[in-house]
N, C-alpha and C positions, 0 to 999 in steps of 0.2 A: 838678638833680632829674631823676629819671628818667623815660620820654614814659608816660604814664596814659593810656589810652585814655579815649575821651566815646561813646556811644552813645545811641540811642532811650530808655533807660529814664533819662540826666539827669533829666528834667522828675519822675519819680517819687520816684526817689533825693533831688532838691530839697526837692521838695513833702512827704518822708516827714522830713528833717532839719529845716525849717522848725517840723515839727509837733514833737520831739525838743526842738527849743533851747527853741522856749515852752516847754516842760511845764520845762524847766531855768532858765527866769527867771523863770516865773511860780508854781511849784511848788517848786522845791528850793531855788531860793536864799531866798526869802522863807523859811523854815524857820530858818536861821541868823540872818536880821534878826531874828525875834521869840522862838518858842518857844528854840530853840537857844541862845540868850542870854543870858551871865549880868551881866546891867547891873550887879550892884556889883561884879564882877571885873574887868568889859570884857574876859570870855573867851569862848569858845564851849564851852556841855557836850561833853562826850564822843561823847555819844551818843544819839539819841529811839527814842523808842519808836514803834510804830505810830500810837499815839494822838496825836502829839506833844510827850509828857512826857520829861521829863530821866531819863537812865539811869544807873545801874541805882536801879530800884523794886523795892519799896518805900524804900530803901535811899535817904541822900543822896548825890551826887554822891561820890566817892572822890577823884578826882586830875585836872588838868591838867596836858596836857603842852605842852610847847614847840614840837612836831614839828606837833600838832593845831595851833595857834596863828599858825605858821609856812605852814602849809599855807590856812586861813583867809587869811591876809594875802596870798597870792599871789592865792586865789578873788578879795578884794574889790579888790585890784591890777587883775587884771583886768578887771574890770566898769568900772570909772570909765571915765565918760561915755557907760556902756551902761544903768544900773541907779540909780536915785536913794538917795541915798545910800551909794552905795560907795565914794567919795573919804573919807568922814569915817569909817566901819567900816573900812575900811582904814589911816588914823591910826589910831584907838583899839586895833589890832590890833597896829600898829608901836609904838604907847607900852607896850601891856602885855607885849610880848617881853620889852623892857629894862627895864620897872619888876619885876616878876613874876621872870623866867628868868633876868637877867645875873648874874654871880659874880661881884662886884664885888670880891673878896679875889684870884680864883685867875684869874680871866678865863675867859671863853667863856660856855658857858648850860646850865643846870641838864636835868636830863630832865623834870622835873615837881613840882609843889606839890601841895599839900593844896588841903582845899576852902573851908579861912583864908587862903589865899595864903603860907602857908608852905613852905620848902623843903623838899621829899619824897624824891624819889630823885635824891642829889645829884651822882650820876655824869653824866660827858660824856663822849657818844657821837655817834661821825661822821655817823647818819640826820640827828637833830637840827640839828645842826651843818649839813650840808648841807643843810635845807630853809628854814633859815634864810637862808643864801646867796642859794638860789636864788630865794627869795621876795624880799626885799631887791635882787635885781637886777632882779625884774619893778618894785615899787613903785616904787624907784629911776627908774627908765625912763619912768614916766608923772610924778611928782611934782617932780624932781631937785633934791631937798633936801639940803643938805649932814650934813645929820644920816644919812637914809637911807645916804649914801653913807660916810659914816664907819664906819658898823655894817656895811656889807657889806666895807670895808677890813679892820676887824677880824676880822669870819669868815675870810676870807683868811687872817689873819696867824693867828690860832688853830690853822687845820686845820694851815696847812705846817708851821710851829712845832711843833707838839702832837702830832696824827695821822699825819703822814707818819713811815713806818718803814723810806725813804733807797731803797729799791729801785721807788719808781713805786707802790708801794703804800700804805694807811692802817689803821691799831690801827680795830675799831671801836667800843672802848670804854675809855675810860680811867675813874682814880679820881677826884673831884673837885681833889683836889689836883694830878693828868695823871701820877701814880703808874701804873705797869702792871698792869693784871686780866689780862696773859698771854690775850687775847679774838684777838688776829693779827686779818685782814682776811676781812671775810667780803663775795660776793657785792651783797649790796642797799643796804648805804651806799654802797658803794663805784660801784653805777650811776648812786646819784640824787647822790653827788658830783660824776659825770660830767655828770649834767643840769645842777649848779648850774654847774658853768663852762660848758657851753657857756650856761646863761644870762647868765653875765658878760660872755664874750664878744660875744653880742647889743646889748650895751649900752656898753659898751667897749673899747677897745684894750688888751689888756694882754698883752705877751710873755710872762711868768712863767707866767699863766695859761697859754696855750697848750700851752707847753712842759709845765705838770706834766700836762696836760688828754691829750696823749701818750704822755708817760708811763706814763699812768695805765693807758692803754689796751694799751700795749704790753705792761704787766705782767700784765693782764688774759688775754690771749690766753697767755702765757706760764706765769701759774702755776692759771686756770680752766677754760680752753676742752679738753673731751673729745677727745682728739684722733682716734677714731675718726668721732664723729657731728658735730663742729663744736658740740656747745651748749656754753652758758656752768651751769658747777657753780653748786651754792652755799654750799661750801665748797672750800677749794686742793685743788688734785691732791693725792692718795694720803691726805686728810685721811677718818678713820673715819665712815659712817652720811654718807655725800655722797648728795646727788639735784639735781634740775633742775627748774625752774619755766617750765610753757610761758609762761606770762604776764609774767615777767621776760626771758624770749628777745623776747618781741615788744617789749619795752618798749626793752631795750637795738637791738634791729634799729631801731627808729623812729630814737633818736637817733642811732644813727653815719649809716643812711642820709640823716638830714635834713642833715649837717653834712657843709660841701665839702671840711672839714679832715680829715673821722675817713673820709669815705666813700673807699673803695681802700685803708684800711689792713686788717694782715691778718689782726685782729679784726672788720673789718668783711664781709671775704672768708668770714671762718668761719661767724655770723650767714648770711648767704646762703645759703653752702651747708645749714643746717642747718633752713631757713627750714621745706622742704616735710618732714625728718622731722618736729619739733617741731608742727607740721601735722595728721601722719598719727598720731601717738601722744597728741598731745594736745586736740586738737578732733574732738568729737564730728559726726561728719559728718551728722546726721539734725537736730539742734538748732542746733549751731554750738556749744556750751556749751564754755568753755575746761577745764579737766584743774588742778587745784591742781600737786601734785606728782608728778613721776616719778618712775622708778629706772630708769638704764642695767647695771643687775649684770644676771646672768647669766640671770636670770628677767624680769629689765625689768618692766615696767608699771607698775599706778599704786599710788601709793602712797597719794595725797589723793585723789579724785575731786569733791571738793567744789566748784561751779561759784561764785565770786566776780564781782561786778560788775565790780570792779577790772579781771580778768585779759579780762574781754570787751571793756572798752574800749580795754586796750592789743592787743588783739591786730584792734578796727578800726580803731585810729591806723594798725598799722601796715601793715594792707591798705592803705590809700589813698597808699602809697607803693611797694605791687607795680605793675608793668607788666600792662597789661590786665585788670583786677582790679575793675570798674564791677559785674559781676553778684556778685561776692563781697564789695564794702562794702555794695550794697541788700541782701545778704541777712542780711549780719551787723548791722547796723544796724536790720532790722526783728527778728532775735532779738531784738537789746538793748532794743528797746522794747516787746516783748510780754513778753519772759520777766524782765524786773528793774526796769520801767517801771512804776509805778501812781498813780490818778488824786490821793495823796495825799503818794508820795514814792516809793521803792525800794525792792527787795528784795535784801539785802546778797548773800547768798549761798542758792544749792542746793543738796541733798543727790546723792548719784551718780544717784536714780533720777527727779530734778529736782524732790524737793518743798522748797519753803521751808524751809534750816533755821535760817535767823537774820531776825527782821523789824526789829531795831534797825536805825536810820541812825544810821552814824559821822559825825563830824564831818571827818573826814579825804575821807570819799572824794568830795565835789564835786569838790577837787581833780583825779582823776584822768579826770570828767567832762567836767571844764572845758578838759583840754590837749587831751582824743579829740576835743570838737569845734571845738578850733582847727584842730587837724587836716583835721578834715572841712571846715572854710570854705575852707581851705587849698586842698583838695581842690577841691572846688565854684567856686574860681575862675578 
């Protein structure tokens, strides 16, 4: 890991995270234990509302997905024997994956149900698929149940089997039957597949893994990375209507940086280099507010300006892994808790000129809370 500087402002920095994590066990995750809950599913809604009501209103719940689901299971993963009762919502999370999403005719896992528990959109796609993984290697890791670890063999054998399209790359959506939708590889399965092995990795020994885990990467640089500016598309090269996510550069920069395997490869050399444009184009230097979407065409600029939680907490995961970078995680850290922090939950997203434009909380995004302030422990120790 690379040397992080420590200065005088520690103790603040500390004392400013401290204050962050409560409001995230005492506030956000109790959301999902109760109002968020759907006890005769044993799923989590979609989505609350400001008020803490299930979304969308009036309207009953519409769908669940596996991804949401998957994502849940990693949160209450994590938590055991931080958070009372997260060992047993973490079961309940891992039972209704495979009661609920397995396809038990075609194999792998559904996108989503109804709001009977029936089967909804019965396409499989590699998000899914990988958060599944990656979930399953965290629970795996605290519980080490032979059942966990069978379901995370299986994703395994699903994705290479099924996804993989022989060049380092993966389809990112197939038919239910793994028929082709002609979908090729796009950008954001293909990172958080990245994440699920190296979660596999954390937890096991597996050469295969490794190997496809460079692969992956290799192809990555090979048929996404802009070879002018070093960022990662999110669509292939010379693919029509392509642009860039500063908050997916930060995300992808964290994980190659954190791993000894992927760091010096020349995906991860590119990330670097591309570190401080992605910086200058997409972080609002007055706020810190991350940038949705780019365009590198000939005009550039933004194409999203919509400020997401999401994209602010990957991008101060992946400060706390720049060199000298203590004054830029306290400041980015105190954005995140004035400008998307509140004393009742989150504000998902901002508009370009920073007002509120979404007050629902997803079910999805603890998740990306929860790995920024691993990070930050990480960081802080």
């Amino acid at each position: 890991m690379p040397h992080v500087s420590r200065s005088a402002s520690q103790p603040e920095l500390t004392a400013l995270f401290s204050d962050v994590q409560q409001h995230f066990l005492n506030v956000i995750v109790p959301l999902w234990q109760g109002p968020g809950w759907n006890a005769e599913l044993a799923l989590p809604y979609e989505a609350l509302d400001a008020e803490h009501q299930p979304l969308p209103l009036p309207l009953p719940p519409q769908r669940y997905r596996a991804m949401a689901c998957a994502r849940q299971l990693y949160l209450f993963a994590s938590l055991i024997g931080q958070v009372a009762g997260a060992e047993e919502r973490a079961a309940a999370l891992f039972r209704s994956l495979q009661r609920h999403f397995h396809d038990a005719e075609h194999g792998g896992w559904f996108y989503s149900i109804d709001p009977h528990g029936a089967p909804l959109d019965q396409r499989k796609d590699l998000y899914t698929h990988a958060f599944i993984l990656f979930a399953c290697a965290h629970y795996w890791d605290k519980v080490r149940e032979p059942l966990v670890e069978s379901v995370l063999k299986a994703a395994l054998e699903v994705i290479g089997l099924r996804f993989a399209t022989g060049d380092g790359l993966y389809d990112a959506s197939l038919d239910r039957d793994w028929s082709s939708l002609n979908s090729g590889p796009l950008q954001n399965p293909l990172m958080h597949l990245a994440e699920a092995f190296l979660a596999t990795l954390s937890v096991r020994e597996d050469n295969a893994v490794e190997r496809a885990l460079v692969e992956l990467c290799t192809a990555m640089q090979k048929r996404f990375i802009d070879p002018q500016h070093g960022v990662l598309m999110e669509k292939p090269l010379g693919a029509v209507d392509n642009w860039f996510e500063p908050g997916h550069q930060f995300e992808w920069y964290f994980l190659l940086e954190s791993s000894a395997l992927l760091r010096g490869s020349k995906l991860h050399a590119s990330l670097e280099r591309a570190f401080a444009f992605t910086e200058q184009l997409g972080v609002d230097q007055q706020s810190g507010a991350v940038r949705a979407m780019l365009d590198l065409g000939p005009d550039g600029g933004s194409r999203d300006a919509t400020q997401r939680i999401w994209a602010q907490a990957e991008y101060l995961r992946a400060l706390t892994l720049r060199p000298d970078s203590e004054a830029q995680v306290l400041r980015q850290l105190q954005a995140l808790q004035q400008g998307s922090l509140h004393e009742s939950g989150w504000f998902e997203c901002r508009d370009e000129s920073g007002q509120v434009s979404r007050r629902d909380m997803p079910s999805t995004t603890p998740y990306h809370l929860a790995t920024c302030y691993r990070g930050l422990v990480d960081y802080l120790r």
